[in-house]
VOFIFI-781801 format. One record per residue (C-alpha): residue in one letter; x, y, z. Coordinates in pm, whole numbers, padded with zeros to 5 digits, always signed. Each point is the difference from the previous one (the first is absolute). Layout:
N
AXYZ;...
//
This chain:
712
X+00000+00000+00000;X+00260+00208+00014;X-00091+00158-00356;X-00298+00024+00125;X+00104+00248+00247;X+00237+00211-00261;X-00324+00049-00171;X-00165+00117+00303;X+00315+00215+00056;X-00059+00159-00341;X-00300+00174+00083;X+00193+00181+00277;X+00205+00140-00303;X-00290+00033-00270;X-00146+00245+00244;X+00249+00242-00012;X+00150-00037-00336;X-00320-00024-00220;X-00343-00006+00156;X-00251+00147-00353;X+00094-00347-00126;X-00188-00188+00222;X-00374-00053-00074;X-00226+00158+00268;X-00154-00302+00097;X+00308-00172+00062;X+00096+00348+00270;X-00147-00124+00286;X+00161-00362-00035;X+00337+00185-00023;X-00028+00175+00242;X-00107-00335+00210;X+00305-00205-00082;X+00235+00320+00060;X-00112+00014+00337;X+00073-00339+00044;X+00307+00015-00116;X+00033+00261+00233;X-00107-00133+00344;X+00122-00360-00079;X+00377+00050-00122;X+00063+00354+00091;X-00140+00083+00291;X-00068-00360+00148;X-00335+00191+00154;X-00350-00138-00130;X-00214+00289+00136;X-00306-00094-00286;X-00236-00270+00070;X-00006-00095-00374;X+00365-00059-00037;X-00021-00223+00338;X-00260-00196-00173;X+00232-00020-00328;X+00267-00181+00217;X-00230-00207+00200;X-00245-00157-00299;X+00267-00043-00256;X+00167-00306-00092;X+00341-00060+00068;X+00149-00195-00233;X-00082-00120-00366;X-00304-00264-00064;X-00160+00162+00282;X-00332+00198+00039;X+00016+00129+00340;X-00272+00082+00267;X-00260+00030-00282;X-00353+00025+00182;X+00181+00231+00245;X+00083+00222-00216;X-00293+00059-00198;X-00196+00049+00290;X+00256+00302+00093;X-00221+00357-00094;X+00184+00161-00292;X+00208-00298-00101;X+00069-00195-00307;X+00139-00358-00069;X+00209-00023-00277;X+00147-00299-00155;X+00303+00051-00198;X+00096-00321-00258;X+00374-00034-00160;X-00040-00179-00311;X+00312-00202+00008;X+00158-00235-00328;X-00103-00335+00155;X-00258+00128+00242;X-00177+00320+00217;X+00081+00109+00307;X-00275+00191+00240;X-00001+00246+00282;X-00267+00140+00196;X+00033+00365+00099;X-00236+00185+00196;X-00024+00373-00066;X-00200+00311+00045;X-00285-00015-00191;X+00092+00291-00232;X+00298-00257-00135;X-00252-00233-00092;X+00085-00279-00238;X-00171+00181-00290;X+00215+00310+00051;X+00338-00199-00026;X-00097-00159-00272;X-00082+00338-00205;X+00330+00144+00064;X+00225-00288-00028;X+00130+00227-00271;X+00198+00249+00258;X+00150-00320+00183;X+00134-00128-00285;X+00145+00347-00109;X+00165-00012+00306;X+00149-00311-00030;X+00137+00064-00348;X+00160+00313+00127;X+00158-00176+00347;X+00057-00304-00197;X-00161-00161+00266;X-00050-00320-00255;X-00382-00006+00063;X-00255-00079-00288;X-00281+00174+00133;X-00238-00164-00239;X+00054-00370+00137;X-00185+00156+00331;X-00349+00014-00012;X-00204+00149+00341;X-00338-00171+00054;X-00212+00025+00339;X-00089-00249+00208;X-00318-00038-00188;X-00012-00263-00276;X-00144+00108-00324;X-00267-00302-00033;X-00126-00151-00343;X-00352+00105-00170;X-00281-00205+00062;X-00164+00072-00259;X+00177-00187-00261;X-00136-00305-00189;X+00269-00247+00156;X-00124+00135+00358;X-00340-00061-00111;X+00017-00356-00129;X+00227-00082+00309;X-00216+00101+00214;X-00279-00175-00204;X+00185-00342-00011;X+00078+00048+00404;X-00407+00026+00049;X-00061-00288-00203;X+00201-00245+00151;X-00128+00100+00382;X-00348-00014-00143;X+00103-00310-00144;X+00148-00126+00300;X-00317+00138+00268;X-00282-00157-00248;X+00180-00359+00038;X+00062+00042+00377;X-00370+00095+00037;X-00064-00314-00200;X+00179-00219+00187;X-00114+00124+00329;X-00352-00048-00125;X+00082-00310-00077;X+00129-00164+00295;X-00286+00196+00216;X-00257-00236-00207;X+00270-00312-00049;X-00208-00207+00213;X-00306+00014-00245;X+00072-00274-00211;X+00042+00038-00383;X-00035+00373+00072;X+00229+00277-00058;X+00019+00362-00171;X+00167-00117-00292;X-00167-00382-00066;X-00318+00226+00007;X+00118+00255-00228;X+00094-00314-00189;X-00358-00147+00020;X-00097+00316-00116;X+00150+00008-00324;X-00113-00382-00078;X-00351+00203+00011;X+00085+00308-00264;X+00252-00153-00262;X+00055+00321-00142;X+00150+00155+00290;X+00186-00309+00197;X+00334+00073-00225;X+00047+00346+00078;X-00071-00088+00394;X+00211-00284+00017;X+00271+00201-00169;X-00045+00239+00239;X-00048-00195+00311;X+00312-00177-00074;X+00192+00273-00103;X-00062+00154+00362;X+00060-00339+00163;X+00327+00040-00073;X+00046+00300+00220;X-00043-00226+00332;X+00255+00181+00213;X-00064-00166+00259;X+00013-00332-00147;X+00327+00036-00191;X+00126+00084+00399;X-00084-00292+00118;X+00135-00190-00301;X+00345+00167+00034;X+00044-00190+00279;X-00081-00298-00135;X+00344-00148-00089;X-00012-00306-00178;X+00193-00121-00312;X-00008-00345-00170;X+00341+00018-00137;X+00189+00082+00392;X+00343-00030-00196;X-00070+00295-00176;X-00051+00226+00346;X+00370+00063+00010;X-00087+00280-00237;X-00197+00139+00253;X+00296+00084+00191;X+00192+00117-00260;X-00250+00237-00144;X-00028+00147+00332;X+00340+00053+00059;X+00045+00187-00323;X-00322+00214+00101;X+00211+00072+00303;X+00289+00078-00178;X-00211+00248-00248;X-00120+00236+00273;X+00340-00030+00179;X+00218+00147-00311;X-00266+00220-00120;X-00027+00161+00404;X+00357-00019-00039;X+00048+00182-00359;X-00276+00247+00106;X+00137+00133+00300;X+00317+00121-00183;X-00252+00266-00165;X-00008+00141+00380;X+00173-00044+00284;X+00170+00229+00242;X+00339-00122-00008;X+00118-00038-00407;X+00338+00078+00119;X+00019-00321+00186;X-00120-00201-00241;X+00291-00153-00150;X+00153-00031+00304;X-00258-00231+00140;X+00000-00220-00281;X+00357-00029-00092;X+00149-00364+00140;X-00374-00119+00112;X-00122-00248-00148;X-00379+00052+00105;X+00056+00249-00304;X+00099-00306-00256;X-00314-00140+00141;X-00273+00244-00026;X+00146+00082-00367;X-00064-00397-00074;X-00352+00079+00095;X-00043+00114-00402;X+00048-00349-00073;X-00325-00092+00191;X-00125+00139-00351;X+00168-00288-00197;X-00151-00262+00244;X-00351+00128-00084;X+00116-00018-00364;X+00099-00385+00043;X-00297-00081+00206;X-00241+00144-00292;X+00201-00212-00270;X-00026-00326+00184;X-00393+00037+00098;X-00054+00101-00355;X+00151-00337-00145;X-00077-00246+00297;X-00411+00080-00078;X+00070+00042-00414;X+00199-00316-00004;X-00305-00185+00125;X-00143-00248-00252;X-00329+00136-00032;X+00133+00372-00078;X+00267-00114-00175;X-00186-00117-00308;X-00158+00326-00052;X+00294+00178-00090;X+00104-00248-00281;X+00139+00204-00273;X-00097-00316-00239;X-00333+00195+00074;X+00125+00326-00031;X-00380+00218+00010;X-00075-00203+00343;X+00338+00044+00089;X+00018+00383-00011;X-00345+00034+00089;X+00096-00183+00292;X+00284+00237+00042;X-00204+00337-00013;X-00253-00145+00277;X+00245-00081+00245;X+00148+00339-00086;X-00284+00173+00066;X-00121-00235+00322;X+00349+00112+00131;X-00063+00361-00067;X-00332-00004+00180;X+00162-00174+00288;X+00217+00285+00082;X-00119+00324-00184;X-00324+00107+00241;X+00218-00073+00336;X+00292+00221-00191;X-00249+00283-00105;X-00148+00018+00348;X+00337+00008+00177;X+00110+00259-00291;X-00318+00262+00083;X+00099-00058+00374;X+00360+00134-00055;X-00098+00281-00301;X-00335+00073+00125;X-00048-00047+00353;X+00310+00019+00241;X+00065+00293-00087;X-00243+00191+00204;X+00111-00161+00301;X+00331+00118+00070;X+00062+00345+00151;X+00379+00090+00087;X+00210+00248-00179;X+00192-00269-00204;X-00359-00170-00137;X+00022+00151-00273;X+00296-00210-00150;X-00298-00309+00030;X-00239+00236-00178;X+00280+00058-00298;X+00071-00333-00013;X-00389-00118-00056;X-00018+00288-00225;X+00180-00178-00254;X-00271-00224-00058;X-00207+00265-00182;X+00208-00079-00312;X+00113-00364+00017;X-00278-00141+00178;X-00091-00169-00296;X+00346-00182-00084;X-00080-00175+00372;X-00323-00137-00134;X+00165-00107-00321;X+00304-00161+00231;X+00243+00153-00253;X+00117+00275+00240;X+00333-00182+00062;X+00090+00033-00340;X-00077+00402-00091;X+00036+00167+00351;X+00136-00268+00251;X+00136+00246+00285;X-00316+00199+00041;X-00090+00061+00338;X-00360-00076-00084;X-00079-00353+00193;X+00368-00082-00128;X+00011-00351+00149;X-00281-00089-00259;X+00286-00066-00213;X-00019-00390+00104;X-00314-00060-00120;X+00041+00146-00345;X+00334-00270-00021;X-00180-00285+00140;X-00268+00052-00281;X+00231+00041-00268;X+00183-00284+00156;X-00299-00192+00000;X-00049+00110-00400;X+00289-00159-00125;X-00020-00307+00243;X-00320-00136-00118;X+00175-00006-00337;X+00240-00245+00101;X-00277-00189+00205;X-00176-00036-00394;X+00319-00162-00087;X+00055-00171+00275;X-00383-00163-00054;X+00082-00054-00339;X+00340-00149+00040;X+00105-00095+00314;X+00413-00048-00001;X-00026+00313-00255;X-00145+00212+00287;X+00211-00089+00240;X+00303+00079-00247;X-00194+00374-00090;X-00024+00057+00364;X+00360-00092+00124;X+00153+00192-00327;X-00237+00289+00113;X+00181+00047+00300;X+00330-00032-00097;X-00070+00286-00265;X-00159+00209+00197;X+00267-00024+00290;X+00269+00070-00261;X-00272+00302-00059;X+00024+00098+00358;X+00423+00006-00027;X-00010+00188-00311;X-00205+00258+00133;X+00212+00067+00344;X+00300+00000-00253;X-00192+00265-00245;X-00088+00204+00301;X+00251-00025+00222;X-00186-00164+00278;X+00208-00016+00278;X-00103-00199+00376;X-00134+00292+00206;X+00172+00036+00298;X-00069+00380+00090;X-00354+00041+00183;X-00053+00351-00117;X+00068-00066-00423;X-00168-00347+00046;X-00273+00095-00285;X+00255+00121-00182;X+00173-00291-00041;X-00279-00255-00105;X-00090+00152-00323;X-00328+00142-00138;X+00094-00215-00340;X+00097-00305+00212;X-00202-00057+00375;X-00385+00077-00195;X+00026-00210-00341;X-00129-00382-00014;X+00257-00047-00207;X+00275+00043+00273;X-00248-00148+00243;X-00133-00333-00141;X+00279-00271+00058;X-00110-00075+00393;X-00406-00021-00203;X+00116-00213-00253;X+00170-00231+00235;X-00293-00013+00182;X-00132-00072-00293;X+00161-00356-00038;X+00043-00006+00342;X-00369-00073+00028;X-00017-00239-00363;X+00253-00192+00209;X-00206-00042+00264;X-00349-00043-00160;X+00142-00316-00199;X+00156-00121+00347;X-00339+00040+00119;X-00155-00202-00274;X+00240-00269-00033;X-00105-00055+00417;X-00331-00054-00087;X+00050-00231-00282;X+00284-00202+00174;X+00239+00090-00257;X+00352+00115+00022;X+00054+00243-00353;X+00047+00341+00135;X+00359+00138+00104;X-00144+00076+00353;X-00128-00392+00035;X+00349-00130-00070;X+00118+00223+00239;X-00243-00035+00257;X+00167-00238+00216;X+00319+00125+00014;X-00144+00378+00164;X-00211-00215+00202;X+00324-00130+00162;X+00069+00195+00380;X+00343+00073-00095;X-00053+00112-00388;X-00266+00186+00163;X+00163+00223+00188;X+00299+00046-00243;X-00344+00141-00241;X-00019+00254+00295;X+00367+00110+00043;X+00005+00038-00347;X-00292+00202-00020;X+00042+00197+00276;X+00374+00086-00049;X-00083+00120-00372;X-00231+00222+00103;X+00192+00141+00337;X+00328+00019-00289;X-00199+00198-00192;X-00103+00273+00293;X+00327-00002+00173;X+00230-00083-00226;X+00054+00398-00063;X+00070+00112+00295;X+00398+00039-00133;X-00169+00329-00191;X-00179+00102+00320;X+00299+00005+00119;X+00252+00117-00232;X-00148+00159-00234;X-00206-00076-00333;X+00411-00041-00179;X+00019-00266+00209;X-00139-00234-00269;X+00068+00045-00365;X-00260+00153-00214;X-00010-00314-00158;X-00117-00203+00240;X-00244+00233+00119;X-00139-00001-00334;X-00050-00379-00003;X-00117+00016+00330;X-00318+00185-00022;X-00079-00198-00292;X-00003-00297+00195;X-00123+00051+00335;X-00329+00030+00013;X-00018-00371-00221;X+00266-00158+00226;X-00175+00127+00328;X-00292-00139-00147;X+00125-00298-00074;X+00115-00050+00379;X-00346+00056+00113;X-00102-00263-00222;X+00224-00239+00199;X-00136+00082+00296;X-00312-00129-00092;X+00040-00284-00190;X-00012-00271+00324;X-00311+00162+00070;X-00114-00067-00330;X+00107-00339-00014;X-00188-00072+00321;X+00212+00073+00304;X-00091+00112+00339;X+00310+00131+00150;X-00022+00299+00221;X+00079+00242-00242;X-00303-00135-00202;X-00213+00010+00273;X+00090+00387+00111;X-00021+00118-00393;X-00302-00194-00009;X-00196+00109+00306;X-00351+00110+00016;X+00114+00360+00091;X+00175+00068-00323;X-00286-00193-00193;X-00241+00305+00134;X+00257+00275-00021;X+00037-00162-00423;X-00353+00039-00090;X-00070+00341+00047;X+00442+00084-00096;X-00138+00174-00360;X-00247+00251+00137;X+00298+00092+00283;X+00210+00017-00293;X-00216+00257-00170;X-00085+00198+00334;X+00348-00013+00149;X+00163+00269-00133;X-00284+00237+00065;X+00044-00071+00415;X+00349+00055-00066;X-00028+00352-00174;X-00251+00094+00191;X+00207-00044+00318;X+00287+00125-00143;X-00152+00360-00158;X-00235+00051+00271;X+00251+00028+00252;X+00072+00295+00178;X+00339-00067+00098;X+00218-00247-00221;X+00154-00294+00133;X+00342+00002+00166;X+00142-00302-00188;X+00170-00320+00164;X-00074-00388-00091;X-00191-00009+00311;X-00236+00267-00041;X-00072-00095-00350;X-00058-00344+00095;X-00272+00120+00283;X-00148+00193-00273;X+00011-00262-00236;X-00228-00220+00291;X-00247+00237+00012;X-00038+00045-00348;X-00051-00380-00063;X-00255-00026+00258;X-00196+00310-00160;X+00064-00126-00380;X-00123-00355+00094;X-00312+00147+00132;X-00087+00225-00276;X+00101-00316-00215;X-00269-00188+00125;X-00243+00252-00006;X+00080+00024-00375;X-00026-00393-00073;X-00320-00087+00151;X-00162+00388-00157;X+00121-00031-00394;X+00263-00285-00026;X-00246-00278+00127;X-00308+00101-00170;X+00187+00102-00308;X+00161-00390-00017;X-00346-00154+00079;X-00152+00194-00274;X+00272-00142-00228;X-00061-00305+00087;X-00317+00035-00103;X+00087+00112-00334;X+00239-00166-00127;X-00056-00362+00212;X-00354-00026-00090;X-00230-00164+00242;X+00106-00227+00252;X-00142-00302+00202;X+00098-00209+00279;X+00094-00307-00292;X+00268+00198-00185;X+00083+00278+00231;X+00287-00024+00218;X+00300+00201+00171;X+00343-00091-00138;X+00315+00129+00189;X+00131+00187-00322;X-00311+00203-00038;X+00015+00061+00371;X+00314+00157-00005;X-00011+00196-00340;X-00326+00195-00058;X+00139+00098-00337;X+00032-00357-00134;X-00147-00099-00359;X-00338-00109+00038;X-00189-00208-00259;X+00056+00196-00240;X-00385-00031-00142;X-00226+00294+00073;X-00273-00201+00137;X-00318+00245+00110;X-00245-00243+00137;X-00286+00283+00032;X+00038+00013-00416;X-00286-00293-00112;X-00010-00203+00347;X-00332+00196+00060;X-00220-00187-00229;X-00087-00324+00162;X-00139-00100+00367;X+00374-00230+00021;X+00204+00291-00049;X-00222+00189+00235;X+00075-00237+00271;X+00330-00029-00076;X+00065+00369+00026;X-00225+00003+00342;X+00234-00243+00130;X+00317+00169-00060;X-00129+00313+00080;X-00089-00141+00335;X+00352-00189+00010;X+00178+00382-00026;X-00246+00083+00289;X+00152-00199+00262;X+00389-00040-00141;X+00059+00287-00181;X+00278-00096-00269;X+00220-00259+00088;X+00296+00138+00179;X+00285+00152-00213;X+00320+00032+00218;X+00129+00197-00253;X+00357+00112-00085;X-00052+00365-00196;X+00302+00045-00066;
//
């Protein structure tokens, strides 16, 4: 601050050598900060009230606001927040003056200041400081995107009180028999066939909204595949390791110690950690390609993407397509209005209005969200920038179900496209950290710097740890069927036995375990001694590889699980506490960012930073993200999948119907791919009547067999 107070000095001296330069309005503020001068340096005697207040209300360092509410409820008094806009960042300080040096006034005559500093060569750029009050300058609601948020907000709680009414009402009469609110509505419509669809439609559609219902099936946690749970675990962990590194990342945007920074994180390894948390990314990529292939690889699906029928075939293709995009687009447009629309009139400190700049940038690109192409025309916008992953996955998903057609139509082929499809896409990766000189970060503060706008956002750098996933899961899917049939043809039969084997076991797990602790700590040389420490070279190489090797390791991990073990690091990855946290890990995905910058901007004081404190924070922030994450899952996720299921699986009935572990943990999975709308012709006789009656009453009492589902 000592520039600060030169500047201050220089009205001292602007008073005497040239006062008609000053505008008139800006008088009375000189005269203010002259006096201050005065009684604070010179004299060392604070005789004014005002000045007293100045000292007492301010902030005393940078990335700090001050005594806020105290000093705007001082009589004649202004808070003023001044912002440093910095190469890699912004720095704030909260300054409380007399009211005629109000933040408006400063800002008007910024030109004087920085005449000032040109003439003292005092090396200030007046025009990267911008005075605001402490006063945030909130949104319009009166725009359309307000309006239809708002609209789509009302819907779903109508949505969700209408089928809470109905279910109350219907366990008040339950003991009637044969007699509830819907079977009646039902009985109804068998009496006016020219109104039953549209009521059925709409009866159902509603059903779907059974809040309560899909609460008390979250905690129903049953799977009929138990040696797929281990995911469970994993996905968790990597939700965990999401919110850490993003809490983590965010904080360097404002804390009250930058200065320390490097300090703290040079030779600590906790750094090294919380930087591998990125990787939790990759995992989410890998888990996505195995699901994908372990439910297309499936017999019955398989046939339908025969490219010897090549109409079927791509018609099969553009259903699943747009069954996936269904899945996941209203849960992603709800949690986008929340962050654009919404938050934004919650917040009130001086430094909200970064948040309300940063959802600002959704007026424009909104629409590239929607589309999921945002990662490849904008990918560093602020605006709900961790929707990047979901644009990849679905792109990811594009080209994989293109190699699944191959794979269905040649077998040994597919597995050769897949295999060569990582191997050129990894050499991809290199050449890309070798084009753009992508070096391992090892500097907190330049951290975004270093992982490259044409690099960290494109599926084309990202999907080696999905396409390994990819065969990963074809792997496992034939091991699967080869069990059934007693057969022994698959690569993971033959090897069956020997990871079955207690010793071979746990040599799986050091294996697995030490590639992917290599791959975290293995840098800590650079931490250390500096990013020359390691040839260019091999940093190159490097980050072309380490997000598919890490991957890999995971895949280690698990594979005695998968093959049917129940050690005890099975049984802790595969607990029932991690199976919960899973199914609602998408909708914290979408909402956890939000809790994060809302705690972050909305703060009046920023946080001095230590591993501790930000590992407190982090705590609280989980427990707030996994509540809000519920809330969102059982309000649009559930409904949204139900409805879905509805569409694109046709009707169901207790013969056919049933809950397989690979739809239970992957929401997104390929259906059958065969639009089948039973409410199209099924209305015409008394036996699809009854038929319909039956299911209808079936969705009554178990509403849509339980999806443990792995959105990611």
């Amino acid at each position: 601050m000592i520039k600060l107070l030169l500047c201050l000095i220089y009205f001292i001296l602007l008073k005497h050598i040239n006062t008609s330069q000053i505008d008139g309005s800006f008088q009375p503020c000189q005269d203010y900060l002259v006096s201050a001068i005065n009684q604070i340096i010179i004299d060392k005697n604070i005789t004014e009230s005002s000045i007293f207040q100045t000292l007492q209300f301010s902030s005393r360092t940078w990335n700090d606001q001050g005594d806020v509410e105290g000093c705007i409820n001082q009589e004649n008094m202004a808070f003023v927040e001044m912002t440093y806009q910095l190469s890699d960042g912004e720095l704030y300080r909260g300054l409380c003056l007399k009211s005629v040096c109000n933040h408006q006034i400063l800002e008007e005559n910024k030109q004087i200041l920085q005449e000032f500093s040109n003439e003292f060569s005092l090396g200030i750029n007046f025009t990267q400081i911008t005075f605001s009050g402490n006063k945030p300058i909130y949104p319009t609601t009166s725009s359309a995107a307000f309006i239809v948020m708002a609209t789509v907000l009302c819907i779903i709680a109508f949505f969700n009180l209408v089928s809470i009414f109905i279910n109350t009402y219907n366990q008040v009469i339950k003991r009637r028999p044969n007699t509830s609110l819907i079977s009646s509505t039902v009985s109804e419509c068998q009496q006016n066939s020219s109104s039953q669809q549209r009521q059925f439609i709409a009866s159902q559609i509603i059903s779907q909204f059974n809040f309560i219902g899909h609460l008390q099936k979250v905690f129903i946690l049953k799977s009929n595949n138990e040696d797929l749970n281990i995911f469970n675990g994993i996905r968790t962990f990597s939700f965990l390791q999401v919110i850490l590194g993003h809490e983590f990342f965010s904080r360097l945007s404002y804390m009250q110690n930058p200065q320390d920074l490097q300090i703290i994180v040079k030779d600590n390894p906790i750094f090294l950690f919380i930087s591998s948390c990125l990787f939790s990314v990759d995992v989410f990529f890998l888990l996505g390609g195995f699901f994908v292939s372990y439910v297309a690889a499936d017999a019955k699906l398989l046939n339908n993407f025969n490219l010897k029928d090549p109409i079927k075939a791509f018609s099969c293709y553009f259903l699943a397509l747009v069954n996936r995009i269904v899945r996941i687009l209203p849960t992603y447009f709800v949690a986008l209005m929340i962050f654009w629309k919404l938050v934004p009139y919650f917040g009130q400190s001086p430094t909200w209005q970064r948040y309300i700049i940063h959802a600002g940038e959704c007026d424009d690109i909104w629409w590239q969200k929607l589309l999921f192409i945002d990662n490849l025309i904008k990918p560093k916008s602020k605006c709900f920038g961790w929707g990047w992953y979901l644009s990849n996955d679905l792109q990811m998903y594009l080209f994989s179900m293109i190699l699944i057609m191959i794979y269905a139509t040649n077998k040994r082929i597919g597995k050769w496209c897949i295999a060569l499809s990582v191997i050129i896409f990894c050499a991809v990766s290199i050449w890309l950290s070798f084009k753009y000189n992508l070096l391992i970060p090892v500097n907190a503060q330049t951290f975004a710097l270093n992982i490259g706008d044409n690099y960290y956002y494109k599926p084309w750098a990202r999907c080696p740890p999905y396409l390994f996933g990819l065969l990963f899961g074809i792997f496992y899917k034939e091991y699967q069927i080869d069990k059934q049939n007693q057969t022994k043809f698959s690569f993971f039969s033959q090897i069956s036995n020997t990871i079955g084997h207690t010793y071979f076991k746990f040599f799986i797990y050091l294996i697995g375990l030490g590639i992917i602790f290599t791959f975290i700590w293995a840098p800590l040389p650079l931490l250390q001694n500096g990013s020359d420490y390691w040839s260019s070279n091999i940093q190159h190489t490097w980050q072309g590889v380490v997000r598919l090797f890490y991957t890999i390791g995971v895949c280690l991990v698990c594979m005695p699980a998968i093959f049917g073990s129940k050690d005890l690091i099975v049984q802790i990855l595969s607990c029932k506490l991690f199976a919960l946290l899973a199914r609602f890990s998408f909708s914290g995905y979408l909402i956890h960012y939000i809790i994060i910058a809302f705690n972050l901007w909305n703060s009046y004081d920023a946080m001095y930073f230590s591993f501790s404190e930000l590992f407190y924070h982090f705590l609280g922030v989980t427990m707030i993200v996994l509540l809000f994450g519920l809330l969102l899952h059982l309000a649009v996720e559930q409904p949204v999948v139900g409805l879905s299921n509805i569409i694109f699986n046709g009707k169901r009935n207790s013969n056919n119907q049933r809950t397989d572990s690979k739809q239970s943990l992957n929401s997104r999975t390929i259906t059958q791919p065969f639009l089948k709308n039973y409410l199209d012709s099924t209305l015409s006789t008394d036996q699809n009547k009854q038929s319909q009656i039956a299911f209808y009453e079936k969705q009554e009492l178990n509403q849509n067999v339980q999806n443990n589902k792995n959105q990611f």
